[in-house]
C-alpha positions in Angstrom: -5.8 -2.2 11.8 -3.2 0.8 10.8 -0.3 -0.2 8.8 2.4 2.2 7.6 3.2 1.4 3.6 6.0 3.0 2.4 6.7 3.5 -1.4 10.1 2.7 -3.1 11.2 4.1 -6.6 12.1 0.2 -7.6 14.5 -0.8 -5.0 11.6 -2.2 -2.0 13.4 -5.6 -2.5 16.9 -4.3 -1.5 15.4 -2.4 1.1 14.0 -5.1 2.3 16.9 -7.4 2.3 18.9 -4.2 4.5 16.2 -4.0 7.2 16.3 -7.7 7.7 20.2 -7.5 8.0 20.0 -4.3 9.8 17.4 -4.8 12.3 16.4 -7.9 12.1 13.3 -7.3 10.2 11.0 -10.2 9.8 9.8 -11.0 6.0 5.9 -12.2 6.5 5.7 -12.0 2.2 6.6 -10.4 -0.9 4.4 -10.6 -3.8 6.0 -8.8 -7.4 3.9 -7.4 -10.1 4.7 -10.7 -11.9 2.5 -12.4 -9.8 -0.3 -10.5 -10.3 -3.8 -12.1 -12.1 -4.0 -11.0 -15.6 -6.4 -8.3 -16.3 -5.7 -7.1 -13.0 -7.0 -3.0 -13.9 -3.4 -2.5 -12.6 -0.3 0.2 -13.9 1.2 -2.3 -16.5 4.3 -0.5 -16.7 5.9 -1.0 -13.6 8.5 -3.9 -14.5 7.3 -7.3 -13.3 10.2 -7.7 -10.8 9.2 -4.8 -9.1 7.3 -5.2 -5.6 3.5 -4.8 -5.4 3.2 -5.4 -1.9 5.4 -6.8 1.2 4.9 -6.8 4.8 7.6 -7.0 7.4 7.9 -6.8 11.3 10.1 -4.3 12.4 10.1 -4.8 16.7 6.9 -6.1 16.2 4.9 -3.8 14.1 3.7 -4.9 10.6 5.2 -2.3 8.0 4.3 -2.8 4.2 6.2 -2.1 1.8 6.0 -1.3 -2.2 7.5 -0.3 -5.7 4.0 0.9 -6.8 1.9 3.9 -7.0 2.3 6.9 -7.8 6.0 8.4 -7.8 6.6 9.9 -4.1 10.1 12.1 -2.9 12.1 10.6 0.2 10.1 12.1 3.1 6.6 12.0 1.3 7.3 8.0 0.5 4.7 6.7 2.7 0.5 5.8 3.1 -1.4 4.9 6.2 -3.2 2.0 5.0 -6.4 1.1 7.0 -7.7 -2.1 6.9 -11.8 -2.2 7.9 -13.9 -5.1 8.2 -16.8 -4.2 6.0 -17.3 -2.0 2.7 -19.5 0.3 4.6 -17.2 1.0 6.8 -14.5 1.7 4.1 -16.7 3.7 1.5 -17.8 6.2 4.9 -13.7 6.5 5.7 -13.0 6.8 2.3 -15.8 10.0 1.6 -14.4 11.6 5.0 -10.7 11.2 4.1 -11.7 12.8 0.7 -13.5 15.9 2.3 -11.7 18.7 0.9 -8.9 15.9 -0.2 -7.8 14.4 -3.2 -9.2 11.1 -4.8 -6.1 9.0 -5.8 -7.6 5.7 -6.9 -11.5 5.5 -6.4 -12.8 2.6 -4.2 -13.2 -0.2 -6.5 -13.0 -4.3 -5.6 -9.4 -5.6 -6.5 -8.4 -9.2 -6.4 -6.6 -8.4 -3.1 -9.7 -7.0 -0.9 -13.2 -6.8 -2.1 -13.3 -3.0 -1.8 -10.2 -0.8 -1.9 -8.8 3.0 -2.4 -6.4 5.9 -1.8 -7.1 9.1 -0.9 -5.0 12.2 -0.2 -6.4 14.0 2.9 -7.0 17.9 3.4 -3.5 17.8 5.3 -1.5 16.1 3.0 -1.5 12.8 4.4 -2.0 9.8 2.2 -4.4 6.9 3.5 -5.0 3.4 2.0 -8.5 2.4 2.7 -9.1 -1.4 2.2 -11.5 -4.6 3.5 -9.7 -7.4 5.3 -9.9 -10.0 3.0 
């Protein structure tokens, strides 16, 4: 499955709240960095109100959306995240992605997916590379 992520500079939940209105955007969930287990190996400090991860249909395609990560410029806000069924097949995307690309966050298990990373393609394009959980 391909999912678009795109990255907000702290205001995901009013964007959020403006696609709904706007479009009629359909909240599936919105989870904040509050919410996250403790000792999570996460950025601790991102405020806890900000968004870790939300999904919403827009005409029927699943967009996620996010406060986190590293800070991105309006027209380089976004991640193709890939969501695989088994850690092989992850780890063999991941290490092709990463040819002549740039490691963001190496694959690691999360509480969220058992095997998870980001990776910065020879093109510029950022990926997401995840298990389905």
């Amino acid at each position: 499955m391909l999912t678009t992520t795109i990255h907000f500079p702290g205001n995901c939940d009013e964007a959020i709240t403006f696609y709904k209105e706007a479009i009629g955007a359909e909240v599936k969930g919105v989870y904040y960095f509050k919410d996250a287990p403790p000792d999570n190996g996460m950025d601790d400090s991102l405020p806890p109100n900000f968004v870790m991860h939300s999904e919403i249909l827009i005409f029927n395609t699943l967009v996620s959306m996010t406060d986190g990560g590293e800070k991105r410029v309006t027209g380089d806000n976004f991640t193709m995240t890939v969501t695989l069924k088994t850690a092989d097949e992850v780890t063999s995307a991941f290490n092709k992605l990463a040819d002549d690309g740039k490691i963001i966050e190496p694959l690691a298990q999360q509480f969220w997916a058992d095997l998870c990373g980001s990776v910065e393609d020879r093109f510029g394009l950022n990926w997401h590379i995840l298990t389905s959980s």
